[in-house]
PDB file as gemmi writes it, atoms N, CA and C in Angstrom:
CRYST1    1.000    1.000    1.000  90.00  90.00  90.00 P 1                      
ATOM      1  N   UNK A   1      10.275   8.277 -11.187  1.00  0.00           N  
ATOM      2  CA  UNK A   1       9.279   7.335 -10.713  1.00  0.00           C  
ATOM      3  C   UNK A   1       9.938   6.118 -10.075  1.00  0.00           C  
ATOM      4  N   UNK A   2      10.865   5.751 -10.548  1.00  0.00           N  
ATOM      5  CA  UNK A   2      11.391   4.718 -10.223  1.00  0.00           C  
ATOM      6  C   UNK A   2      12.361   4.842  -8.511  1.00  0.00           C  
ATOM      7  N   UNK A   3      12.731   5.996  -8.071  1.00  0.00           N  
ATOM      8  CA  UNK A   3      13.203   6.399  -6.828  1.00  0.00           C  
ATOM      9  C   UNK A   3      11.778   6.395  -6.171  1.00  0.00           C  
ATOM     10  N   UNK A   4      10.732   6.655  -6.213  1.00  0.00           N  
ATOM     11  CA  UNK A   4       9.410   6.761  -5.493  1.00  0.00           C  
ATOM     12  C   UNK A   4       9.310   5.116  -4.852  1.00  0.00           C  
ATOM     13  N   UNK A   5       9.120   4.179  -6.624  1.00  0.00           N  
ATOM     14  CA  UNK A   5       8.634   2.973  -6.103  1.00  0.00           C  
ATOM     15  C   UNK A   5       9.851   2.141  -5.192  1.00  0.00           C  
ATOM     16  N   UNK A   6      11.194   2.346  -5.126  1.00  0.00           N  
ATOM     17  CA  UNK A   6      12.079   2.242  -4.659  1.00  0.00           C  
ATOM     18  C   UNK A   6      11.987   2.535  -3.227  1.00  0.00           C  
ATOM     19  N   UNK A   7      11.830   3.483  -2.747  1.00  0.00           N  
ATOM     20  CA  UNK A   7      11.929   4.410  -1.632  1.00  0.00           C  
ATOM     21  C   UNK A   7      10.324   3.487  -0.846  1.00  0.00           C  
ATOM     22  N   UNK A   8       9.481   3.849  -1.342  1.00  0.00           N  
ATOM     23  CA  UNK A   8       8.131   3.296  -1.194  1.00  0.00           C  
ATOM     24  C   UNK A   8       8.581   1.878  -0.792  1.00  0.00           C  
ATOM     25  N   UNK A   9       9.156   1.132  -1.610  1.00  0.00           N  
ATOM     26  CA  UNK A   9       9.303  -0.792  -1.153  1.00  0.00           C  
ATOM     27  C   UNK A   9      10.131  -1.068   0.135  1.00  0.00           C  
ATOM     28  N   UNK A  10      11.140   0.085  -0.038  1.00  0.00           N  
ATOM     29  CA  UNK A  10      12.050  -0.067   1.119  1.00  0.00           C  
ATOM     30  C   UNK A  10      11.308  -0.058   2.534  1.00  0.00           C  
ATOM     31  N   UNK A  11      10.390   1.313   2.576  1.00  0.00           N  
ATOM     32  CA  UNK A  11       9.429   1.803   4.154  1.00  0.00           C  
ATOM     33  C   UNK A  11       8.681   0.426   4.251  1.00  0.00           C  
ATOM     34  N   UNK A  12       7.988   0.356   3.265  1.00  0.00           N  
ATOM     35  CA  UNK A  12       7.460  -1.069   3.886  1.00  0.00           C  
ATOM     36  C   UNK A  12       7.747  -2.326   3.548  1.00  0.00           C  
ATOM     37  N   UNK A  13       8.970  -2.589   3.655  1.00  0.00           N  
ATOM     38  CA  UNK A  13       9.789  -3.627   4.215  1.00  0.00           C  
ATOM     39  C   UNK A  13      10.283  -3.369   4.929  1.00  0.00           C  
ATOM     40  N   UNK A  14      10.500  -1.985   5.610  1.00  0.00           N  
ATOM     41  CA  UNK A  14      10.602  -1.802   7.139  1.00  0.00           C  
ATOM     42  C   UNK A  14       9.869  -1.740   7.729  1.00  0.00           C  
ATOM     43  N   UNK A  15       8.699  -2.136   7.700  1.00  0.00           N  
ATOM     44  CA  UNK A  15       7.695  -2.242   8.388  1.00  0.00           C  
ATOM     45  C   UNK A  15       6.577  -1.307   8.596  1.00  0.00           C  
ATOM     46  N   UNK A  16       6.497  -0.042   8.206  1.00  0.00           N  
ATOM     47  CA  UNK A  16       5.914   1.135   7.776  1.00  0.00           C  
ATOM     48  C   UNK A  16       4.826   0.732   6.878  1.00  0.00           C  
ATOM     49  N   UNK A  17       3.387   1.503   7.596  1.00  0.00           N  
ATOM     50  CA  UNK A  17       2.149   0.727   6.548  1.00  0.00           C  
ATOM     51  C   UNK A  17       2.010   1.017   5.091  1.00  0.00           C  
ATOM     52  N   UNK A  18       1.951   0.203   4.560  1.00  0.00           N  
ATOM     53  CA  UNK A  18       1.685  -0.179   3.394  1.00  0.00           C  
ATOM     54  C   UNK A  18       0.744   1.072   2.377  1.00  0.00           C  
ATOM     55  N   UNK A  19      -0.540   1.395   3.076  1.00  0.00           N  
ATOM     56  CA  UNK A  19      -1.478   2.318   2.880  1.00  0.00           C  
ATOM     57  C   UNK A  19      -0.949   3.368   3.135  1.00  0.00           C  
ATOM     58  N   UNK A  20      -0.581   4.497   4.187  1.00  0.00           N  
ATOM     59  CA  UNK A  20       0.162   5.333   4.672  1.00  0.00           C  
ATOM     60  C   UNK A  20       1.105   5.505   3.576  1.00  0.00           C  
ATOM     61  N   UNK A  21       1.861   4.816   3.288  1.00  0.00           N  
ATOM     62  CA  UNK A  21       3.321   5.240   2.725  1.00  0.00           C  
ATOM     63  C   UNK A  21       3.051   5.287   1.261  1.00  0.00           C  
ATOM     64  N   UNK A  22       1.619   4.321   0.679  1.00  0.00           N  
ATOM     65  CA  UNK A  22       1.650   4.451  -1.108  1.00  0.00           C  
ATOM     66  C   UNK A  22       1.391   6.318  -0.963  1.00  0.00           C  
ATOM     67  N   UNK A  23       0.081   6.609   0.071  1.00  0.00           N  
ATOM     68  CA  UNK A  23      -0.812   7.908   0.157  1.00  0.00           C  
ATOM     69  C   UNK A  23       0.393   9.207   0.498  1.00  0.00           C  
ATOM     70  N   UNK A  24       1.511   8.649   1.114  1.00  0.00           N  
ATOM     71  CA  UNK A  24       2.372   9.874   0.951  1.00  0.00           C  
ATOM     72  C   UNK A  24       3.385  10.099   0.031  1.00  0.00           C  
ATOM     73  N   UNK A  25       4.096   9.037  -0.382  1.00  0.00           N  
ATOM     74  CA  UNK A  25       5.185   9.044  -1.566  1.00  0.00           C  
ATOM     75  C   UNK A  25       4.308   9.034  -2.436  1.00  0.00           C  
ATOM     76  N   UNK A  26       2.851   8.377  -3.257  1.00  0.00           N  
ATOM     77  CA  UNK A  26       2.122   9.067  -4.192  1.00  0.00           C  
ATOM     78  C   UNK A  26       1.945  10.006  -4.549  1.00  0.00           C  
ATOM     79  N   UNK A  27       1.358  10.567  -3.175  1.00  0.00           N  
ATOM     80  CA  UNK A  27       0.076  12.012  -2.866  1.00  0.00           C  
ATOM     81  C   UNK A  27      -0.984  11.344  -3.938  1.00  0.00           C  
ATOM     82  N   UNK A  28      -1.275  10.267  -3.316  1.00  0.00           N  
ATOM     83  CA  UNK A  28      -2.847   9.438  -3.153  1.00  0.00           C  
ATOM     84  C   UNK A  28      -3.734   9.925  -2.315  1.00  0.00           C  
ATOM     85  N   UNK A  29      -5.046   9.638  -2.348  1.00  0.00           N  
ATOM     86  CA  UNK A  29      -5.781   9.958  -1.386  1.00  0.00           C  
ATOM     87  C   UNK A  29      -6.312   8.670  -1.053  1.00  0.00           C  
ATOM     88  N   UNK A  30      -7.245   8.478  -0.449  1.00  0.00           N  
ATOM     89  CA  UNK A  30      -7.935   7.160  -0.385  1.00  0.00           C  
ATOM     90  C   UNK A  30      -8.655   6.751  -1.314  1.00  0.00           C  
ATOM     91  N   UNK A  31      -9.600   8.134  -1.755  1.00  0.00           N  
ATOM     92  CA  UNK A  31     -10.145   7.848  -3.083  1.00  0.00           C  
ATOM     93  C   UNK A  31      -9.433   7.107  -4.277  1.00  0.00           C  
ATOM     94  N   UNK A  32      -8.596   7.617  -4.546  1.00  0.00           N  
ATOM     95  CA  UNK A  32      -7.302   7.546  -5.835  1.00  0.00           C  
ATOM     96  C   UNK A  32      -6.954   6.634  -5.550  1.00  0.00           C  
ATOM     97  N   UNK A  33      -6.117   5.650  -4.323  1.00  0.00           N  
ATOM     98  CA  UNK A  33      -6.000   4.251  -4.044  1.00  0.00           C  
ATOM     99  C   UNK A  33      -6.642   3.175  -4.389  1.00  0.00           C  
ATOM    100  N   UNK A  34      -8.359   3.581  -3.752  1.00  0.00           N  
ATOM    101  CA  UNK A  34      -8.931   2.879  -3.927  1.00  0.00           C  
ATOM    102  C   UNK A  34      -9.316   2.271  -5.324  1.00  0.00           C  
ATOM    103  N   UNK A  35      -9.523   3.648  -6.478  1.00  0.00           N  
ATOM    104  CA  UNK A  35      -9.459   3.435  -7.454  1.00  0.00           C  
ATOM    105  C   UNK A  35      -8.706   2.724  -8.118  1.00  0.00           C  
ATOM    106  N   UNK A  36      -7.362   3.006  -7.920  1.00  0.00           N  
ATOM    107  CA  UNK A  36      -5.955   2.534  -8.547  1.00  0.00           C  
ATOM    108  C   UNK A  36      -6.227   0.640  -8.263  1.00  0.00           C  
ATOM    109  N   UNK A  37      -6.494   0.059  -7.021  1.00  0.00           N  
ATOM    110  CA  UNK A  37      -6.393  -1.078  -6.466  1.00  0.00           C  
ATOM    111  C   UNK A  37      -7.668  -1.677  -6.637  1.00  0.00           C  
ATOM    112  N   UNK A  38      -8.787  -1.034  -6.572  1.00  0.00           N  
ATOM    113  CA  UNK A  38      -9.968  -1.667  -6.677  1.00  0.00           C  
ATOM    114  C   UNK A  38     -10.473  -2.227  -5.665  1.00  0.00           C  
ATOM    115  N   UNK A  39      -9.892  -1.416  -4.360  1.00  0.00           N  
ATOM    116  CA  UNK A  39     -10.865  -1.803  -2.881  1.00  0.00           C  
ATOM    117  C   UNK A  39     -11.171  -0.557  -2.449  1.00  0.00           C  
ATOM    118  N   UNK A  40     -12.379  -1.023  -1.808  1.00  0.00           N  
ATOM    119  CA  UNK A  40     -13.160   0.565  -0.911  1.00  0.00           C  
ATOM    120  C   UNK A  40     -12.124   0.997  -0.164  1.00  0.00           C  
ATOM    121  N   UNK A  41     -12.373   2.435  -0.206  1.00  0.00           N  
ATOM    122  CA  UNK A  41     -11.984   3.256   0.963  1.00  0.00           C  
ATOM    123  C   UNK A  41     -12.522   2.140   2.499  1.00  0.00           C  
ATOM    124  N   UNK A  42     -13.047   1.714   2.600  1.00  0.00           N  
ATOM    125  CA  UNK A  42     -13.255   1.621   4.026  1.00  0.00           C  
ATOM    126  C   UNK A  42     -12.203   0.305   4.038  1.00  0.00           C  
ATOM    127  N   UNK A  43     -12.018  -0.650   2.565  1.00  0.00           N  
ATOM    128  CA  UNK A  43     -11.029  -1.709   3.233  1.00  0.00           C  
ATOM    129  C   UNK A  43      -9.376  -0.571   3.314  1.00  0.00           C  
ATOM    130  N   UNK A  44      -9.583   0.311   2.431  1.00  0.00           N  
ATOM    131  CA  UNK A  44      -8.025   1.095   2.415  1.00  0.00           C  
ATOM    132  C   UNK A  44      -8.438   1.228   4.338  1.00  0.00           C  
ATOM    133  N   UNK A  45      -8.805   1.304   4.979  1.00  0.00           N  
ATOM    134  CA  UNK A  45      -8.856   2.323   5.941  1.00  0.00           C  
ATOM    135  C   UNK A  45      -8.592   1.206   7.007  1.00  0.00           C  
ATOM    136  N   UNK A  46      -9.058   0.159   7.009  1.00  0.00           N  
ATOM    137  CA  UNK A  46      -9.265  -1.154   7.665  1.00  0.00           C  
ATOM    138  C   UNK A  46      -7.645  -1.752   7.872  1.00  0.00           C  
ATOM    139  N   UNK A  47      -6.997  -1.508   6.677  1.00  0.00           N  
ATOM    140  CA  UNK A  47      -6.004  -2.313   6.329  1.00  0.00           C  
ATOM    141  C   UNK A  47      -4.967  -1.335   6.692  1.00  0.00           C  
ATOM    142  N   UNK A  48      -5.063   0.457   6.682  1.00  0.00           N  
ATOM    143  CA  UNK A  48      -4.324   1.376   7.291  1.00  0.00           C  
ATOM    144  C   UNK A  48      -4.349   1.389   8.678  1.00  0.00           C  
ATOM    145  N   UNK A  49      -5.040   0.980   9.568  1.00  0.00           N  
ATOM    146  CA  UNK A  49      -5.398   0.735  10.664  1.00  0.00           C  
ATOM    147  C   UNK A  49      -5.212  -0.424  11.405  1.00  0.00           C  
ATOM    148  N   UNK A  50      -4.552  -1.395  10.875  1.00  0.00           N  
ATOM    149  CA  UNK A  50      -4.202  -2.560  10.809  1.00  0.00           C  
ATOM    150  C   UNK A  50      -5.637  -3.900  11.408  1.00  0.00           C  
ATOM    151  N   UNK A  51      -6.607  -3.241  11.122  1.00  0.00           N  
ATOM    152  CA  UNK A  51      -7.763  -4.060  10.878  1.00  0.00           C  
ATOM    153  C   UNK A  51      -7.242  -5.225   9.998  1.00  0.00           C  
ATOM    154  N   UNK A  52      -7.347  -5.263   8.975  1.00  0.00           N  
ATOM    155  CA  UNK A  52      -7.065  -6.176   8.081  1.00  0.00           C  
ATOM    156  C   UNK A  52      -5.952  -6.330   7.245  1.00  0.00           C  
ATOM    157  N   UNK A  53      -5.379  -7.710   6.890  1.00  0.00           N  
ATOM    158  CA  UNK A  53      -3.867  -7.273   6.805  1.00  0.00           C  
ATOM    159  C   UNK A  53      -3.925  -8.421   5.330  1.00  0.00           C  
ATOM    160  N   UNK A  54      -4.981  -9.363   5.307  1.00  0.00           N  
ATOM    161  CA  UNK A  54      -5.378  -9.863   3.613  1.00  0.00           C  
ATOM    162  C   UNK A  54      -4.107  -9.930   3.166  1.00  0.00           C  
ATOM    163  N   UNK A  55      -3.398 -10.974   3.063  1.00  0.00           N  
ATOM    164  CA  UNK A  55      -2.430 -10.652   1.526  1.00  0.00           C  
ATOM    165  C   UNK A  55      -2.837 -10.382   0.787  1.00  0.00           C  
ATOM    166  N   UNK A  56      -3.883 -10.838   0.159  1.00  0.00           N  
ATOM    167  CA  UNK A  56      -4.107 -10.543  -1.612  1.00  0.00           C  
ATOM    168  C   UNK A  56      -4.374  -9.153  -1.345  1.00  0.00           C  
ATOM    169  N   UNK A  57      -5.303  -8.736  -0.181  1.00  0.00           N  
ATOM    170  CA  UNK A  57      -5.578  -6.958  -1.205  1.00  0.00           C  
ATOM    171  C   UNK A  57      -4.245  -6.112  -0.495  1.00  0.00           C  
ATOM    172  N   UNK A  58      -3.743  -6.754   0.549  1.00  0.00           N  
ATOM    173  CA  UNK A  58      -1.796  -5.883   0.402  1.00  0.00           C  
ATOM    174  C   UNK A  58      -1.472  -6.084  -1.095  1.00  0.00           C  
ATOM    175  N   UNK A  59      -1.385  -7.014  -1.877  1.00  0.00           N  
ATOM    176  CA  UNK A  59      -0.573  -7.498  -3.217  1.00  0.00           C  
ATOM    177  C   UNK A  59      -1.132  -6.616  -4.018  1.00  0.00           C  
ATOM    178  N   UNK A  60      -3.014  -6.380  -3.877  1.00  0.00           N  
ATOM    179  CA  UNK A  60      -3.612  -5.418  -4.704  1.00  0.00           C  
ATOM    180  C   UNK A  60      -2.992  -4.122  -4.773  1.00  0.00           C  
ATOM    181  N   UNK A  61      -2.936  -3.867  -3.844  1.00  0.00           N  
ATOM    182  CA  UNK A  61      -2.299  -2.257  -3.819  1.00  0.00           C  
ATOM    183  C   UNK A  61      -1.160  -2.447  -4.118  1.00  0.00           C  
ATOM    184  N   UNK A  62      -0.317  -2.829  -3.794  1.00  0.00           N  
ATOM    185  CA  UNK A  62       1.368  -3.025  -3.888  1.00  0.00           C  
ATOM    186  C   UNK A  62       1.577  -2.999  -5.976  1.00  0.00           C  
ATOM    187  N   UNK A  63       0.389  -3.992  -6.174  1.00  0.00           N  
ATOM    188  CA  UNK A  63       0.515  -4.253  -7.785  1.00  0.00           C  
ATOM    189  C   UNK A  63       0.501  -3.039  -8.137  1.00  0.00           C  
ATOM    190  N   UNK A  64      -0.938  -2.017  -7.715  1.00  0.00           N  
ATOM    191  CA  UNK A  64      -1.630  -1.019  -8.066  1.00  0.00           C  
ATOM    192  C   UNK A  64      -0.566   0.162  -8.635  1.00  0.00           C  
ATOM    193  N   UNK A  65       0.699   0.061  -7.685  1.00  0.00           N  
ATOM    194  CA  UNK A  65       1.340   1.594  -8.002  1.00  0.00           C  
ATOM    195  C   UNK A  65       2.451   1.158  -8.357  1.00  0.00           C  
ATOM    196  N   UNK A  66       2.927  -0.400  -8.726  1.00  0.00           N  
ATOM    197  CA  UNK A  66       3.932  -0.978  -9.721  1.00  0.00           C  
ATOM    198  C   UNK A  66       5.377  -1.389  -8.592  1.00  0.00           C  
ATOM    199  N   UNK A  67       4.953  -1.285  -7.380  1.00  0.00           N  
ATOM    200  CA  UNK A  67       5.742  -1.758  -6.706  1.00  0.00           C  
ATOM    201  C   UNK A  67       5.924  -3.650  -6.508  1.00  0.00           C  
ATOM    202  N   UNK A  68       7.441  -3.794  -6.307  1.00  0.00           N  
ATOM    203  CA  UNK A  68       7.640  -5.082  -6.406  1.00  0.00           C  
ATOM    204  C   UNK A  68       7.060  -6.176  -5.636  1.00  0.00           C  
ATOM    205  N   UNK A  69       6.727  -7.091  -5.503  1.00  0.00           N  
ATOM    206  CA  UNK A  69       6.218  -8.211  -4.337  1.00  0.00           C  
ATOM    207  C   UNK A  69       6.366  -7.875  -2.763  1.00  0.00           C  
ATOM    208  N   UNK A  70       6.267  -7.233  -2.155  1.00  0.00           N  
ATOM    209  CA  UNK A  70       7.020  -7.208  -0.497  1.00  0.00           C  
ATOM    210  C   UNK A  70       5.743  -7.634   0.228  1.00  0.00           C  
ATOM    211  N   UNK A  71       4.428  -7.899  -0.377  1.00  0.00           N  
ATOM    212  CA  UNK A  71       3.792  -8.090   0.540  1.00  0.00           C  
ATOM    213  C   UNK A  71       3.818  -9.140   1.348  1.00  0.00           C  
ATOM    214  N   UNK A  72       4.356  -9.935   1.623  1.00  0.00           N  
ATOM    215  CA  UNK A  72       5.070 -11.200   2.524  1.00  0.00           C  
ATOM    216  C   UNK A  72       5.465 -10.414   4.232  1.00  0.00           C  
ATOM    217  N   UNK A  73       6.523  -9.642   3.179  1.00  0.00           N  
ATOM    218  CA  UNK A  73       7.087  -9.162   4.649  1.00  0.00           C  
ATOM    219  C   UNK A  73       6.699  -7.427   5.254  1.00  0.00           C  
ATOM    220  N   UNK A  74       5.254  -7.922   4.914  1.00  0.00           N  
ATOM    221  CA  UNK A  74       4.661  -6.252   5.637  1.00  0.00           C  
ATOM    222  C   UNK A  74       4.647  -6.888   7.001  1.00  0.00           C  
ATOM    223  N   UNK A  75       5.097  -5.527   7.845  1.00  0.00           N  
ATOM    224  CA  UNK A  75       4.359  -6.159   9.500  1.00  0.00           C  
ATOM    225  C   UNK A  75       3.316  -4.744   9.728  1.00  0.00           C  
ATOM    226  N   UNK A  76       2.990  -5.031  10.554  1.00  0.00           N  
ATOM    227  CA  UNK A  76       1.705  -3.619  10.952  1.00  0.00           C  
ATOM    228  C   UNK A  76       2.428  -3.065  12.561  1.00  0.00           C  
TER     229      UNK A  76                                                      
END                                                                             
């Protein structure tokens, strides 16, 4: 687990979305995200799309799957 959340912090601090990368190094769905973080699918989708870029609900998710702080330096 700990190579996942590792691997996971690194992509997006390279700049790689945030949403995208929990849903593939997870095997999340949107559903399961959403759950995990406690925002709708439509903000997961908003914020995968770079609609909305919110720190706090980046931090939400980021908290959600135990990854460290990077939400500062997400870019879209």
């Amino acid at each position: 687990m700990a190579d996942v959340i590792e691997t996971t912090a690194s992509a997006i601090t390279a700049g790689v979305n945030l949403v995208k990368t929990i849903k593939e190094k997870f095997g999340y769905t949107a559903e399961d995200l959403a759950i995990a973080c406690g925002l709708t699918v439509e903000e997961l989708n908003c914020i995968e799309t770079g609609a909305d870029a919110e720190p706090s609900k980046l931090h939400r998710i980021a908290h959600s799957v135990g990854l460290p702080d990077v939400t500062p330096q997400i870019q879209h």
